[in-house]
CHARMM internal coordinates of N, CA and C (Angstrom, degrees):
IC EDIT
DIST 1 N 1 CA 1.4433
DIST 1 CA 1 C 1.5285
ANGL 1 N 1 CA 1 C 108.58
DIST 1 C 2 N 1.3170
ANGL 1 CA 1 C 2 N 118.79
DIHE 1 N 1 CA 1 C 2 N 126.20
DIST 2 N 2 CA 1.3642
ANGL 1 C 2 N 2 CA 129.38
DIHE 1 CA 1 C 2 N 2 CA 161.62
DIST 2 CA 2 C 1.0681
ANGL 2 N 2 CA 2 C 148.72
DIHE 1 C 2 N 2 CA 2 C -68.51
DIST 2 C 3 N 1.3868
ANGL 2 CA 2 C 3 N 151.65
DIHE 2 N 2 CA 2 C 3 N 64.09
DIST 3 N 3 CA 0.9920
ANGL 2 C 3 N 3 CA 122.91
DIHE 2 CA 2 C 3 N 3 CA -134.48
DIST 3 CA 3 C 1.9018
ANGL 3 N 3 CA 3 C 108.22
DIHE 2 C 3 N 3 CA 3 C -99.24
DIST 3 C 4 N 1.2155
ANGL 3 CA 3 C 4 N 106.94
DIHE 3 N 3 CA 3 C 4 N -165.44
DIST 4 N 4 CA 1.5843
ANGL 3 C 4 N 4 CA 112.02
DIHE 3 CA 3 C 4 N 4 CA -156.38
DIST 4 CA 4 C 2.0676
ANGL 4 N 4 CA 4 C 85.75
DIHE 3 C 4 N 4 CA 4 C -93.40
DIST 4 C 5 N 1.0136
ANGL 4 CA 4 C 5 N 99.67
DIHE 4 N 4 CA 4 C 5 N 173.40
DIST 5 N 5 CA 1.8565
ANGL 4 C 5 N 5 CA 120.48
DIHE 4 CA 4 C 5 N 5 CA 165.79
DIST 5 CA 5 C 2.1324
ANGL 5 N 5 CA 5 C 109.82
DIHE 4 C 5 N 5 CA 5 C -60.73
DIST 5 C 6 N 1.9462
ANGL 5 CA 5 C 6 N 72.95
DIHE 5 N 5 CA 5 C 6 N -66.86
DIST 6 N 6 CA 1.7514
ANGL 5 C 6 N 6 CA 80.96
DIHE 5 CA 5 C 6 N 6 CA 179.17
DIST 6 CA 6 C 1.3947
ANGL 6 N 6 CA 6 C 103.90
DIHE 5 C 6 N 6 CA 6 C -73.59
DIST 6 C 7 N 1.1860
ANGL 6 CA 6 C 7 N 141.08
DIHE 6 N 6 CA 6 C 7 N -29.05
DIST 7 N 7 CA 1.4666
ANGL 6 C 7 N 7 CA 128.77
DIHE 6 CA 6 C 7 N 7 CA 167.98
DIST 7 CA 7 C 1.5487
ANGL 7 N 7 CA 7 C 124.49
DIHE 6 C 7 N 7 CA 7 C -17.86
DIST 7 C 8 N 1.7480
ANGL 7 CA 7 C 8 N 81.54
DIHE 7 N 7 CA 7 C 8 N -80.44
DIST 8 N 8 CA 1.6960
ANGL 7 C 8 N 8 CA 112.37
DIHE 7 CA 7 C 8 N 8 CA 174.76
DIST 8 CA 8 C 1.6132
ANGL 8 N 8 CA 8 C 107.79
DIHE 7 C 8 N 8 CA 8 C -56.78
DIST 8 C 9 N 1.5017
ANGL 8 CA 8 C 9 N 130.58
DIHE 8 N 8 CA 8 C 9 N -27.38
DIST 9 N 9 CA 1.2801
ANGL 8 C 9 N 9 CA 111.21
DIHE 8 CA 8 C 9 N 9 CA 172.48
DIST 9 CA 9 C 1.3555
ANGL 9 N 9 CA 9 C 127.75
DIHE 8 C 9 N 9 CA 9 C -75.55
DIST 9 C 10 N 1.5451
ANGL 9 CA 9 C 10 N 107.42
DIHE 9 N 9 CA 9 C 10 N -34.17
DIST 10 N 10 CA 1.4220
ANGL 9 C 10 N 10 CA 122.94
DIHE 9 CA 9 C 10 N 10 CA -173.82
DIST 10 CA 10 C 1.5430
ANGL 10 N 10 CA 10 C 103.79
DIHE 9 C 10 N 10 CA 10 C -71.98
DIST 10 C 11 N 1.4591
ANGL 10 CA 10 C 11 N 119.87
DIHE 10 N 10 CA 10 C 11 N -44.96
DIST 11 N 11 CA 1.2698
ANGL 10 C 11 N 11 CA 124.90
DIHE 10 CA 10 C 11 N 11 CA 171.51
DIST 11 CA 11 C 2.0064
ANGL 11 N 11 CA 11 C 106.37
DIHE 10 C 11 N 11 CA 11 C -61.14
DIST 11 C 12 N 0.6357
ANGL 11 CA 11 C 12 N 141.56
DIHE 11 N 11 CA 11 C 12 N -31.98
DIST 12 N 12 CA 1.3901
ANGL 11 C 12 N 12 CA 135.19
DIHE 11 CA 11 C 12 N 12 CA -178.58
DIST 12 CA 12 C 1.8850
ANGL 12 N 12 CA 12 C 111.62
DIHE 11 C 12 N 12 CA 12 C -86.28
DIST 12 C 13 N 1.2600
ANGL 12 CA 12 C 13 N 101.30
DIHE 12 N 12 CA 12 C 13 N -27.47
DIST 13 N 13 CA 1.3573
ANGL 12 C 13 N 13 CA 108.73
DIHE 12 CA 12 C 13 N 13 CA -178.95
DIST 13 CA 13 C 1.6260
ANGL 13 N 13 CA 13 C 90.33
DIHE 12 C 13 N 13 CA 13 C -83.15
DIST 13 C 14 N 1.2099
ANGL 13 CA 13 C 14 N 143.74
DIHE 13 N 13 CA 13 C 14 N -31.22
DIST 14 N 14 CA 1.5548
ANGL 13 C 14 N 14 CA 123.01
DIHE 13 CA 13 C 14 N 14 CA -175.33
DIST 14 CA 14 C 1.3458
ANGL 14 N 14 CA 14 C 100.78
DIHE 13 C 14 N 14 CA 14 C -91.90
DIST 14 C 15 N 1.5219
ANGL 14 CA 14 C 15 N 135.90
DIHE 14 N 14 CA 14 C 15 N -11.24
DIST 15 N 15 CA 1.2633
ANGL 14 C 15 N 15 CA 119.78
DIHE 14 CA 14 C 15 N 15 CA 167.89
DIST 15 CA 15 C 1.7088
ANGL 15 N 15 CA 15 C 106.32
DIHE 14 C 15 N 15 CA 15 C -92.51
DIST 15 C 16 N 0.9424
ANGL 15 CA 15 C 16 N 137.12
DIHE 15 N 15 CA 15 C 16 N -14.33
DIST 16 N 16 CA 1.5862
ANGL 15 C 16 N 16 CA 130.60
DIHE 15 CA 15 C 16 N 16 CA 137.27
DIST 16 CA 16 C 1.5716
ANGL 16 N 16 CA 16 C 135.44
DIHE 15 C 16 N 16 CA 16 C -24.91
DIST 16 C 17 N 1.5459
ANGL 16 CA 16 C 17 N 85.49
DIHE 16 N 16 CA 16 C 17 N -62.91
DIST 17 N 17 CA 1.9257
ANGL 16 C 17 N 17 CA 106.05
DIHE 16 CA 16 C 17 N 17 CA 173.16
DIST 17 CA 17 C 1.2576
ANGL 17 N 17 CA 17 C 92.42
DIHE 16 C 17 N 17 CA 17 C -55.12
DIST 17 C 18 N 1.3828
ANGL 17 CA 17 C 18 N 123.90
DIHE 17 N 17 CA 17 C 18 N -88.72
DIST 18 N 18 CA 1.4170
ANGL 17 C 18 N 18 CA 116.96
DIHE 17 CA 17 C 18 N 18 CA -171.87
DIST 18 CA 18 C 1.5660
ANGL 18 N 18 CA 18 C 129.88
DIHE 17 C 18 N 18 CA 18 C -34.60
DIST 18 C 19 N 1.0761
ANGL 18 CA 18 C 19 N 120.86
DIHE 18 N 18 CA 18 C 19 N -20.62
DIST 19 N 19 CA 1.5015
ANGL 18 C 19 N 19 CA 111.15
DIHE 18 CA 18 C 19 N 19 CA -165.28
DIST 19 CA 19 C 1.9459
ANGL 19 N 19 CA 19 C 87.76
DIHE 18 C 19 N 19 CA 19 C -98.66
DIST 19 C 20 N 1.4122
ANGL 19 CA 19 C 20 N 111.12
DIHE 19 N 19 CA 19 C 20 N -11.08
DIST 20 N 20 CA 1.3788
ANGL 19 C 20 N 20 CA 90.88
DIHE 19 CA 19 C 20 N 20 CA -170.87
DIST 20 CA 20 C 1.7224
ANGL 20 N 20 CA 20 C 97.03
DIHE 19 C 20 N 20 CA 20 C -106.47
DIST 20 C 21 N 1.4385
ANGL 20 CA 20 C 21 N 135.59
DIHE 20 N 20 CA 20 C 21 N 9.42
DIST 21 N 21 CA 1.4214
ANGL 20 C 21 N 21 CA 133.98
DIHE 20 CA 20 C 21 N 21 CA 162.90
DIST 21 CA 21 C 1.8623
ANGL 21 N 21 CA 21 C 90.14
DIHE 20 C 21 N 21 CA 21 C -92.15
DIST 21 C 22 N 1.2021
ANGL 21 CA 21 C 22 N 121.49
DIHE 21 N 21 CA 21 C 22 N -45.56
DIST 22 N 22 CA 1.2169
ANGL 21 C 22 N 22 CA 100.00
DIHE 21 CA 21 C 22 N 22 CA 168.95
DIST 22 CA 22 C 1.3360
ANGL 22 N 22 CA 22 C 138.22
DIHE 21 C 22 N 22 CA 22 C -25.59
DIST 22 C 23 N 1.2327
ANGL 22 CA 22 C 23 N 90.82
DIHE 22 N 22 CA 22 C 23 N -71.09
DIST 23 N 23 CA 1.7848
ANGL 22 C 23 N 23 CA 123.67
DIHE 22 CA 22 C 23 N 23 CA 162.62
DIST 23 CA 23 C 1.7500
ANGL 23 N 23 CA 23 C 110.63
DIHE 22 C 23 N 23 CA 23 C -24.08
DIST 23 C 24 N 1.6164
ANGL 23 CA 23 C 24 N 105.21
DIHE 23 N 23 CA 23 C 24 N -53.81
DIST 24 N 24 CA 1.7135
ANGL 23 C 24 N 24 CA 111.31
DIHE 23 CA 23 C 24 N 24 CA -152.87
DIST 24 CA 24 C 1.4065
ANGL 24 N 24 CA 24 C 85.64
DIHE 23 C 24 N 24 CA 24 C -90.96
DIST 24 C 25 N 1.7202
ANGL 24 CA 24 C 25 N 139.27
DIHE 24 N 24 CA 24 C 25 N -7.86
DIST 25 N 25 CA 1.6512
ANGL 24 C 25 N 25 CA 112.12
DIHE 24 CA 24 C 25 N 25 CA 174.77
DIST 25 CA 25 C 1.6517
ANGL 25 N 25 CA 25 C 132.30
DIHE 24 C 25 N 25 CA 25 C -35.66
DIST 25 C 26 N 0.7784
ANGL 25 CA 25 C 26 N 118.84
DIHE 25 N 25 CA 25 C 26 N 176.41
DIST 26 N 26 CA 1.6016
ANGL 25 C 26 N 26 CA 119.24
DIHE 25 CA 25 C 26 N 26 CA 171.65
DIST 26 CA 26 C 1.4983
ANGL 26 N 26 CA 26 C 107.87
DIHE 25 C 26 N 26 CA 26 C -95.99
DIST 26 C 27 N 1.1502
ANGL 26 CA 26 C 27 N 123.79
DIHE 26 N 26 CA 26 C 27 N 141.01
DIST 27 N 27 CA 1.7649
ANGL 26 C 27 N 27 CA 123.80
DIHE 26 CA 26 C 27 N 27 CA 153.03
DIST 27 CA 27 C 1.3912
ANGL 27 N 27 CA 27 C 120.46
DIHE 26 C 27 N 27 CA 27 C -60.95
DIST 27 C 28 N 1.1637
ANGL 27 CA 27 C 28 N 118.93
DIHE 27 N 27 CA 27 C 28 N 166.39
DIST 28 N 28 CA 1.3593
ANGL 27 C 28 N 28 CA 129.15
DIHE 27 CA 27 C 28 N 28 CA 151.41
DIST 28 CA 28 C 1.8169
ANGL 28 N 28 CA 28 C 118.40
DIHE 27 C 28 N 28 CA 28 C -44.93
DIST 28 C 29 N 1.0037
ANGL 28 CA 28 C 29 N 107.65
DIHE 28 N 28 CA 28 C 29 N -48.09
DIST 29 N 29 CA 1.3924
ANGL 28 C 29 N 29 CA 139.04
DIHE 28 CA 28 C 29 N 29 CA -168.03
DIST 29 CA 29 C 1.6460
ANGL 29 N 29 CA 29 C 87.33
DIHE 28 C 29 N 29 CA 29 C -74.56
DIST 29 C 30 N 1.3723
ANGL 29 CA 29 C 30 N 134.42
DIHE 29 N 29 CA 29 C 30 N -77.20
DIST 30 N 30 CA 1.4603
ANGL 29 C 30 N 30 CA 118.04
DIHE 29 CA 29 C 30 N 30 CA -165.31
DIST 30 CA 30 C 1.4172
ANGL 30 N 30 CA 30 C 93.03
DIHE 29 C 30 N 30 CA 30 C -68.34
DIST 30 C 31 N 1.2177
ANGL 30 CA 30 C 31 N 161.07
DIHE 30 N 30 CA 30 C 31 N -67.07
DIST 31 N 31 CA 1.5820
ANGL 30 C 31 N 31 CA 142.82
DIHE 30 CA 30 C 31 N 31 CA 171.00
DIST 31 CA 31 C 1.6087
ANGL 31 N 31 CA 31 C 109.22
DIHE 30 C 31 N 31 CA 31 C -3.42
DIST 31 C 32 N 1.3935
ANGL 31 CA 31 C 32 N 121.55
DIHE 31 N 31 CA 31 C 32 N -67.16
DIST 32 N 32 CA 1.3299
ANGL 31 C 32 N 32 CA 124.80
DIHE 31 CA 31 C 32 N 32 CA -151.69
DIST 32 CA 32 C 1.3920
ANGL 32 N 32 CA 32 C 91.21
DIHE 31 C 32 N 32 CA 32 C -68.52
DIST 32 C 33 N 1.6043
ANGL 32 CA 32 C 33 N 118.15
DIHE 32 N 32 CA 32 C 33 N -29.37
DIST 33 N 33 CA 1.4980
ANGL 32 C 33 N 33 CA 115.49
DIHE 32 CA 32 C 33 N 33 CA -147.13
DIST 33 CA 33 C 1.8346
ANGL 33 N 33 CA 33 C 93.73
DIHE 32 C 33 N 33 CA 33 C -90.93
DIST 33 C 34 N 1.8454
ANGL 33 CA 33 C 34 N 126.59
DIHE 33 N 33 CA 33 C 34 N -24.08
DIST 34 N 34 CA 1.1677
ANGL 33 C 34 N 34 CA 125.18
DIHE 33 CA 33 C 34 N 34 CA -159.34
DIST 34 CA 34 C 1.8340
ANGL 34 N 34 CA 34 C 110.32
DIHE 33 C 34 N 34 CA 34 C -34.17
DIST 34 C 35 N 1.1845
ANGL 34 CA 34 C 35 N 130.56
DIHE 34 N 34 CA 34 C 35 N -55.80
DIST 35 N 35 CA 1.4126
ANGL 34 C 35 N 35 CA 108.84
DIHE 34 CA 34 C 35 N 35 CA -161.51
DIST 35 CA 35 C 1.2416
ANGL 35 N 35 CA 35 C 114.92
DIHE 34 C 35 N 35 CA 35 C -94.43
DIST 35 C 36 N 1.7386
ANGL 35 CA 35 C 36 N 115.22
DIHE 35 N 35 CA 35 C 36 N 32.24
DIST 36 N 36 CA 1.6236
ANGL 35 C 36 N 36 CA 111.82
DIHE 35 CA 35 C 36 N 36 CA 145.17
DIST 36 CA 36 C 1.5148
ANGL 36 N 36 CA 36 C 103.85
DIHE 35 C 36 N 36 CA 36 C -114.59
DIST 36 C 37 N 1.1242
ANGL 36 CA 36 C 37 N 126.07
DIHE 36 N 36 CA 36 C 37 N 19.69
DIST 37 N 37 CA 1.4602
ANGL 36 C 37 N 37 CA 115.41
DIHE 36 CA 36 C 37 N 37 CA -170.25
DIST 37 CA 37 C 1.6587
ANGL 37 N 37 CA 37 C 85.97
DIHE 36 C 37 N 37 CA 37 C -124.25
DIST 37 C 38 N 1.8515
ANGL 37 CA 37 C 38 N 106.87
DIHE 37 N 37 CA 37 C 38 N 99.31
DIST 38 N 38 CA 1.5318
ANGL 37 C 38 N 38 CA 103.00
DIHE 37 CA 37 C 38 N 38 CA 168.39
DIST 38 CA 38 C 1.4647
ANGL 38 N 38 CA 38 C 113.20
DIHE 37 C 38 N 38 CA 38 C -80.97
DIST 38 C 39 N 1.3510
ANGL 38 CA 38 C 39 N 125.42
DIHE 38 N 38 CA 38 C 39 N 13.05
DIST 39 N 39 CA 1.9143
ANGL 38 C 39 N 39 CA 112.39
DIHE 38 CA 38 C 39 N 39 CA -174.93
DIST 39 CA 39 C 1.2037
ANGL 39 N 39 CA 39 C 96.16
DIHE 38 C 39 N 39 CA 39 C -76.20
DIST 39 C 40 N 1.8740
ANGL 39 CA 39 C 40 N 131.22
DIHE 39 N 39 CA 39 C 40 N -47.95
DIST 40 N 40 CA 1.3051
ANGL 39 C 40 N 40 CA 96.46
DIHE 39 CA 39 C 40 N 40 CA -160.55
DIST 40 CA 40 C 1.8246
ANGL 40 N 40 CA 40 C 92.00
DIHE 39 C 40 N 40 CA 40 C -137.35
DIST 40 C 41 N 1.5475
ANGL 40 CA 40 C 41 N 112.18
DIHE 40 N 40 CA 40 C 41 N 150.89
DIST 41 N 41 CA 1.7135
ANGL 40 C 41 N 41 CA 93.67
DIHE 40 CA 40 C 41 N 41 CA 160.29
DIST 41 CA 41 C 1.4621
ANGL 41 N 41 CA 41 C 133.34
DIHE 40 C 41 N 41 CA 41 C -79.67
DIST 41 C 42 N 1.1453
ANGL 41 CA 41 C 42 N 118.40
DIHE 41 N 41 CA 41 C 42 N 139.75
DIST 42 N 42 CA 1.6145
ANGL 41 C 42 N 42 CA 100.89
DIHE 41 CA 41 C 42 N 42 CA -166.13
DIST 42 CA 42 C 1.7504
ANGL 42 N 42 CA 42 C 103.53
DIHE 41 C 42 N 42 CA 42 C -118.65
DIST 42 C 43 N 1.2387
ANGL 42 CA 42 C 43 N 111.95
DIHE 42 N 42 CA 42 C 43 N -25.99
DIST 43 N 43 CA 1.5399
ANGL 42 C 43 N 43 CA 106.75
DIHE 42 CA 42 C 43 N 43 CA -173.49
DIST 43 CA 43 C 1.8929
ANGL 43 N 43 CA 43 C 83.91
DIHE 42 C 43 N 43 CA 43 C -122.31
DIST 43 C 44 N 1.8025
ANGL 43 CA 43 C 44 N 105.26
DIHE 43 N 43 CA 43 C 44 N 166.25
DIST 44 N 44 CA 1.6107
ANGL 43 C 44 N 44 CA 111.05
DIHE 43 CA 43 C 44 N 44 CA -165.84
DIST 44 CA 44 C 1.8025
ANGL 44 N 44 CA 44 C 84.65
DIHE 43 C 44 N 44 CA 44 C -83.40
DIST 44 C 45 N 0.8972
ANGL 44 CA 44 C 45 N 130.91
DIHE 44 N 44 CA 44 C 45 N -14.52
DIST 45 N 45 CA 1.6126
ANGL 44 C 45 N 45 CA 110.48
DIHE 44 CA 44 C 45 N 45 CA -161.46
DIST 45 CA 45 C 1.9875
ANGL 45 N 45 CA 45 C 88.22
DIHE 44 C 45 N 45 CA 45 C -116.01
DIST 45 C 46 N 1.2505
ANGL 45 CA 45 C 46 N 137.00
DIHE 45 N 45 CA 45 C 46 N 50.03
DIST 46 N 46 CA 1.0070
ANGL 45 C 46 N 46 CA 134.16
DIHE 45 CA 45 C 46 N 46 CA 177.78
DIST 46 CA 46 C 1.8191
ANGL 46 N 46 CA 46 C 123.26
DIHE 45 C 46 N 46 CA 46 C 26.60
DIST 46 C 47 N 1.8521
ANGL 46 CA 46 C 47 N 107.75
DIHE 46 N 46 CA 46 C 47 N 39.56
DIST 47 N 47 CA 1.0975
ANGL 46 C 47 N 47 CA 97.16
DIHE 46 CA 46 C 47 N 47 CA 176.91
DIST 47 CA 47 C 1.8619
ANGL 47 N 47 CA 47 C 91.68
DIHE 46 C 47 N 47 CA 47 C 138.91
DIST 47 C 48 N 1.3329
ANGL 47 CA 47 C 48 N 97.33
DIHE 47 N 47 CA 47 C 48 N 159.95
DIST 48 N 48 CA 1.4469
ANGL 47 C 48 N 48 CA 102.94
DIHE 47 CA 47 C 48 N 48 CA -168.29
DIST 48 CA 48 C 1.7972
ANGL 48 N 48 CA 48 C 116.66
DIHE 47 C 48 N 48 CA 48 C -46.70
DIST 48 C 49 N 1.7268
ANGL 48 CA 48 C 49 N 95.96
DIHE 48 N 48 CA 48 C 49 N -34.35
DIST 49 N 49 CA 1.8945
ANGL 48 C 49 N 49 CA 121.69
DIHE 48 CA 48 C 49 N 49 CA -142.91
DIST 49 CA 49 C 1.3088
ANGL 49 N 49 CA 49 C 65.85
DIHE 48 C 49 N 49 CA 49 C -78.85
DIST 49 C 50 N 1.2567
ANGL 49 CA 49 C 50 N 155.88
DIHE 49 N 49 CA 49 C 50 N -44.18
DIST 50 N 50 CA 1.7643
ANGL 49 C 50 N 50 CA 145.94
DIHE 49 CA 49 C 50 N 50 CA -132.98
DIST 50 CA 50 C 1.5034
ANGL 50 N 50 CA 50 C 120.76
DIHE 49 C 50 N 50 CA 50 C 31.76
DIST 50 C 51 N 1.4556
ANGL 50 CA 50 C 51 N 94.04
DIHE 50 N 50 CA 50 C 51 N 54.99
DIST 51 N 51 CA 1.7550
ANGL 50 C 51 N 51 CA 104.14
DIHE 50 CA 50 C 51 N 51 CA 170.16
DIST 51 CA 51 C 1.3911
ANGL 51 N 51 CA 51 C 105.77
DIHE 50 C 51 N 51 CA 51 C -82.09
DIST 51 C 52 N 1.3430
ANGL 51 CA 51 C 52 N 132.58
DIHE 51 N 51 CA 51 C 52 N -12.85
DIST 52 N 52 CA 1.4765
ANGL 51 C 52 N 52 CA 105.45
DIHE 51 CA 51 C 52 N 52 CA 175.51
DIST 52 CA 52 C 1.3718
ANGL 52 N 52 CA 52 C 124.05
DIHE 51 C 52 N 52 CA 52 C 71.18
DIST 52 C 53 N 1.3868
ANGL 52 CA 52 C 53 N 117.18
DIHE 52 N 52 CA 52 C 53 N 31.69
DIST 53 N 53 CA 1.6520
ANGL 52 C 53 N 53 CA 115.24
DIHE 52 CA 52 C 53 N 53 CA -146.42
DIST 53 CA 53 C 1.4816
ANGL 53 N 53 CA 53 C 88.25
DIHE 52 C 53 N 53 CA 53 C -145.21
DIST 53 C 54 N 1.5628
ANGL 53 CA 53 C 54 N 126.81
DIHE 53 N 53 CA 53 C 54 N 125.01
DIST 54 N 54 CA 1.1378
ANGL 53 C 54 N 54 CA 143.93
DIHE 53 CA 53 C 54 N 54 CA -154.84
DIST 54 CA 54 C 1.8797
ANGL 54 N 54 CA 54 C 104.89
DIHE 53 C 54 N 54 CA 54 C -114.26
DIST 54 C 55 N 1.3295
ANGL 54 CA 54 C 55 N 129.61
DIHE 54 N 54 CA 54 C 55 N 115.51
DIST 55 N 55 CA 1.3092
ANGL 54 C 55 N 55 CA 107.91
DIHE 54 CA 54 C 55 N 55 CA 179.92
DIST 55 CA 55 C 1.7369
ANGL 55 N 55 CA 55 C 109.50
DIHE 54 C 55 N 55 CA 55 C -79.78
DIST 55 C 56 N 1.2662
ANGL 55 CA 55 C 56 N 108.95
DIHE 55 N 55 CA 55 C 56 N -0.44
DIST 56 N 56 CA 1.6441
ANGL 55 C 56 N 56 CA 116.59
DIHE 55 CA 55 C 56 N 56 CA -160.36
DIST 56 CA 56 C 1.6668
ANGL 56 N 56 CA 56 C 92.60
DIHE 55 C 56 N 56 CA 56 C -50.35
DIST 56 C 57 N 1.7078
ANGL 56 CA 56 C 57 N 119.14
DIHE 56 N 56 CA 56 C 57 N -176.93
DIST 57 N 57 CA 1.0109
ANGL 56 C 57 N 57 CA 107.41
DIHE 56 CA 56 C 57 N 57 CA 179.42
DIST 57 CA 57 C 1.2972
ANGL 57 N 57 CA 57 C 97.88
DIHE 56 C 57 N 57 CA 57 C -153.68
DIST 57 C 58 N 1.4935
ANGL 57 CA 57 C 58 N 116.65
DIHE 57 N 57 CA 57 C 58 N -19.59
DIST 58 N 58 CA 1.8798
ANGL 57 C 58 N 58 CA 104.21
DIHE 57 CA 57 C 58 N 58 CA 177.18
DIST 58 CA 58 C 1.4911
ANGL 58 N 58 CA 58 C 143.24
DIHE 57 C 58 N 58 CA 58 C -73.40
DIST 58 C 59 N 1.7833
ANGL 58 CA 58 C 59 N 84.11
DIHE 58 N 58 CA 58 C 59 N 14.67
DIST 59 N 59 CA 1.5793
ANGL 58 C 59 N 59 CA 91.41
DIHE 58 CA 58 C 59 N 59 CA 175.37
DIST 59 CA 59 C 1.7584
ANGL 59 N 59 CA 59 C 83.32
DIHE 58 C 59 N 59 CA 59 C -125.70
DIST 59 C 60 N 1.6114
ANGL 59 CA 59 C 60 N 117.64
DIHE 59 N 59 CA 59 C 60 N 160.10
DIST 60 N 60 CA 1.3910
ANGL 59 C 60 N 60 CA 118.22
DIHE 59 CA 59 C 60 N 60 CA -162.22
DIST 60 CA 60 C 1.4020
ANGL 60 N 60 CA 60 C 89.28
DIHE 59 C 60 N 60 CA 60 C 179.93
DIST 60 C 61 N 1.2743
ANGL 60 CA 60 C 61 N 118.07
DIHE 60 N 60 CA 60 C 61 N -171.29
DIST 61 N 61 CA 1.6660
ANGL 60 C 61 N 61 CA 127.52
DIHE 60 CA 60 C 61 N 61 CA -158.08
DIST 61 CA 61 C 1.3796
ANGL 61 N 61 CA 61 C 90.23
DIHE 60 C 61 N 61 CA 61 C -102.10
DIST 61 C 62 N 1.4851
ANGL 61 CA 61 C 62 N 127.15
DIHE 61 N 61 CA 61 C 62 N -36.03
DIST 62 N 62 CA 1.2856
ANGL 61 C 62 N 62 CA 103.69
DIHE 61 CA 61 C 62 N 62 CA -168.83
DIST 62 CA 62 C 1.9161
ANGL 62 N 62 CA 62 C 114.92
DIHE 61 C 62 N 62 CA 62 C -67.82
DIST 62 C 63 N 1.4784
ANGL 62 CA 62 C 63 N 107.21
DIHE 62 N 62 CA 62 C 63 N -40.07
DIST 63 N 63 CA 1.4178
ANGL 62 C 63 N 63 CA 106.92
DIHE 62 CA 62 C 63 N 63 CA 165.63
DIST 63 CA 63 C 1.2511
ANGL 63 N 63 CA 63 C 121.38
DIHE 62 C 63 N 63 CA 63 C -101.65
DIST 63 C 64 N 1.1176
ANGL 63 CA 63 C 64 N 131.55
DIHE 63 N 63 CA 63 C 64 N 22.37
DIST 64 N 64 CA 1.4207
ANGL 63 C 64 N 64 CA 135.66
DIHE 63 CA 63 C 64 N 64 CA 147.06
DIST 64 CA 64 C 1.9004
ANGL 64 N 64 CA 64 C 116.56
DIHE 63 C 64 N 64 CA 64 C -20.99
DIST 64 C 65 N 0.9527
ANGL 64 CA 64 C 65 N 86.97
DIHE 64 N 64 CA 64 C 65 N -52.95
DIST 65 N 65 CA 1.9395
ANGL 64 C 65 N 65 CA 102.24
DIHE 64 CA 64 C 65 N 65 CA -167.02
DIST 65 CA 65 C 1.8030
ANGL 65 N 65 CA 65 C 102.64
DIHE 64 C 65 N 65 CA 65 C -77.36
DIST 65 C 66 N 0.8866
ANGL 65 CA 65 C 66 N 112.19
DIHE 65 N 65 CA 65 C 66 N -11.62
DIST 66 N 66 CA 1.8468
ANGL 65 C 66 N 66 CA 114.11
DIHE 65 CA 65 C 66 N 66 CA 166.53
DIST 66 CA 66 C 1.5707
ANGL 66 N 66 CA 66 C 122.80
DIHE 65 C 66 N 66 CA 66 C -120.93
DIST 66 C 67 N 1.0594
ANGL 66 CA 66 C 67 N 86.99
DIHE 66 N 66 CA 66 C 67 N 58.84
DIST 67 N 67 CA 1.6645
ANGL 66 C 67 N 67 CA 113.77
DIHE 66 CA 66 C 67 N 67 CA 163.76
DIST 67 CA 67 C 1.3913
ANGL 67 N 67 CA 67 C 123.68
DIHE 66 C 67 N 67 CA 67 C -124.61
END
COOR INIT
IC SEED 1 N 1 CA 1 C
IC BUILD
């Protein structure tokens, strides 16, 4: 079987993409670590315990209401 030029490119460029979302998964280890790591959220309940509990601080009750 022969394949085409653009074949083989398009086919090599989607096994590229993949190996580099591969790449960006999370560990086990950043999971356990999610609710001290404020850069990104990684699990919906901020962390295995699913407290839901944010340490951020620039949103607060006093400016709550101007958002």
């Amino acid at each position: 079987m022969r394949l085409t030029r653009s074949f083989r490119l398009a086919l090599l460029a989607a096994v590229s993409l993949g190996a580099v979302f591969t790449a960006r998964a999370q560990t086990l280890d950043d999971l356990r670590k999610d609710p001290s790591a404020t850069g990104a959220v990684l699990t919906y309940g901020m962390g295995y315990a699913n407290q839901r509990y944010s340490s951020l601080d620039k949103i607060n009750k006093r400016n709550v209401a101007r958002l």
